[in-house]
C-alpha positions in Angstrom: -10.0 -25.4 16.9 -8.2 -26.0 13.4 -9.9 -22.6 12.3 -9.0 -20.8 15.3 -5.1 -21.6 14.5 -5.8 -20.7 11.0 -6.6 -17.2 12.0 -3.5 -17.3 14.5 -1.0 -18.3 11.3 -2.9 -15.6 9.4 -2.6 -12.6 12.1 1.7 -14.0 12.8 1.8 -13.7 9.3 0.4 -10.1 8.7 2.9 -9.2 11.9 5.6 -10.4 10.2 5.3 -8.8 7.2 5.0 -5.6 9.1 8.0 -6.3 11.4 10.1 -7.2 8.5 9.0 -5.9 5.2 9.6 -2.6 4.2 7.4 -2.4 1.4 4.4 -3.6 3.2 5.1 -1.3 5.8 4.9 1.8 3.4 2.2 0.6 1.3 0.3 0.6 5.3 1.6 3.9 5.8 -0.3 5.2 2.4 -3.0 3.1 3.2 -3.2 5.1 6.5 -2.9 8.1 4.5 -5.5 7.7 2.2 -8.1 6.4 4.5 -7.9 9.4 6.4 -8.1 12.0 4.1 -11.4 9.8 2.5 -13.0 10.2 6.1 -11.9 13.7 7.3 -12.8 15.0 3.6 -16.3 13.2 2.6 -15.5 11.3 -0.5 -18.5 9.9 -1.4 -19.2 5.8 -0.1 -18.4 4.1 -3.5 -15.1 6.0 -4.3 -14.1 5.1 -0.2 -15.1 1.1 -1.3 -13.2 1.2 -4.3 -10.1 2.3 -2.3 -11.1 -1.0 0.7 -11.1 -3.2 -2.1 -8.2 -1.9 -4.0 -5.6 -1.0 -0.8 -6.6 -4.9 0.1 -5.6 -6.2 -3.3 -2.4 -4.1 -3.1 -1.5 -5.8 0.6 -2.2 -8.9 -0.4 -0.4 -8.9 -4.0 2.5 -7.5 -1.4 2.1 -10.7 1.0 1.9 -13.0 -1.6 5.2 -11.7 -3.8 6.9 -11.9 -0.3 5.8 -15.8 -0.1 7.4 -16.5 -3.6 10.2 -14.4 -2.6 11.1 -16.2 0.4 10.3 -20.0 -0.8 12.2 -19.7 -4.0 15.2 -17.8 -1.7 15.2 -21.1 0.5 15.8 -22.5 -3.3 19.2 -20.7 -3.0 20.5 -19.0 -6.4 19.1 -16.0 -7.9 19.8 -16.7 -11.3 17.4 -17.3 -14.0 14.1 -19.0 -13.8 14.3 -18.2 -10.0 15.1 -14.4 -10.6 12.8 -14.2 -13.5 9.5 -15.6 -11.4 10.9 -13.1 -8.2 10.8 -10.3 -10.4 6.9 -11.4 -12.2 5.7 -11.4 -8.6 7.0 -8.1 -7.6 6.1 -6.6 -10.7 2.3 -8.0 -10.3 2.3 -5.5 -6.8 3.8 -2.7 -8.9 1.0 -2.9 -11.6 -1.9 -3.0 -9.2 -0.5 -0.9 -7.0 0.0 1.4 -10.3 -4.1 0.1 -11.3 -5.0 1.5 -7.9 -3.6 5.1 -8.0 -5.0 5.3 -11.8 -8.8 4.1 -10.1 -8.3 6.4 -7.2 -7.1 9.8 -9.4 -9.5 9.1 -12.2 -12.5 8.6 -9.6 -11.3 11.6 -7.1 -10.5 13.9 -10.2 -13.7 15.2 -10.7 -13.8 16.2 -7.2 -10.9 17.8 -6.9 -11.7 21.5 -6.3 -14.6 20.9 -3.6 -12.4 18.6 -1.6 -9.0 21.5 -2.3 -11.6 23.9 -0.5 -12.6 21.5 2.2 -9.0 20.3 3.2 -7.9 23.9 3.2 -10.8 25.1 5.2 -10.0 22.7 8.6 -6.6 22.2 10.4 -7.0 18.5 9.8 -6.9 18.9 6.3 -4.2 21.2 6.1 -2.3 18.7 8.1 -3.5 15.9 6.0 -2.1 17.9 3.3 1.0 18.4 4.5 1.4 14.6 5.5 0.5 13.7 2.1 3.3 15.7 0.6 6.0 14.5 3.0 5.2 10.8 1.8 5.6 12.0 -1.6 8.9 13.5 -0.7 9.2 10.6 1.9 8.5 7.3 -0.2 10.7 7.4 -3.1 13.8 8.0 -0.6 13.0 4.9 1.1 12.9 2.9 -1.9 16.2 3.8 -3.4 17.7 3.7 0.1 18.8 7.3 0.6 15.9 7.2 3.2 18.0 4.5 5.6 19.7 5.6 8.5 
């Protein structure tokens, strides 16, 4: 029973970090992104692991810099030490986030002109395409805020 309500607090958790946590909720949305274009295109079993493994380090770097964020919040100022150890653990998301596009360009790279061909061959992939540039168009507005309504 104790593990049961372990998974419960785990799975309220991941909910709330998707209700409430814009970040999260874009890093999903490329997650999303990139897991379909690795499945409608063919990339090859190990480059598709590498990106399991590495989207699940990125979400979980995310949920853990939102913990520290919100228990040193309840600690109240902003200033100093507290600011200081909120920005290490956001900047820990932005360098593995930053690790996982370098893996996933460097390990696509090579395979760049046979998957251009494929993608532009099949109406999924011209539509995977097409969402792929709109979230590069899409995601920096968010994060600067011009993307807000």
């Amino acid at each position: 029973m104790k593990t049961l309500r372990s998974f419960a607090y785990a799975g309220r958790g991941f909910l709330g970090l998707l209700r409430a946590e814009t970040n999260f909720r874009i890093e999903m949305a490329v997650a999303e992104c990139v897991f379909a274009g690795l499945i409608l295109l063919g990339f090859p079993r190990l480059i598709t692991a590498f990106a399991v493994l590495m989207t699940g380090l990125v979400l979980s770097a995310e949920a853990v810099n939102t913990a520290v964020e919100k228990a040193l919040d309840a600690l109240g100022e902003r200033r100093g030490a507290i600011g200081r150890a909120k920005d290490a653990a956001a900047s820990a998301v932005l360098l593995l986030a930053a690790a996982s596009l370098v893996l996933g360009v460097w390990l696509a790279w090579p395979l760049r002109s046979e998957l251009a061909h494929r993608a532009s061959q099949t109406p999924v992939g011209l539509i995977l395409l097409a969402m792929l540039v709109a979230l590069t168009l899409f995601v920096p507005a968010v994060r600067s805020g011009r993307g807000r309504t």
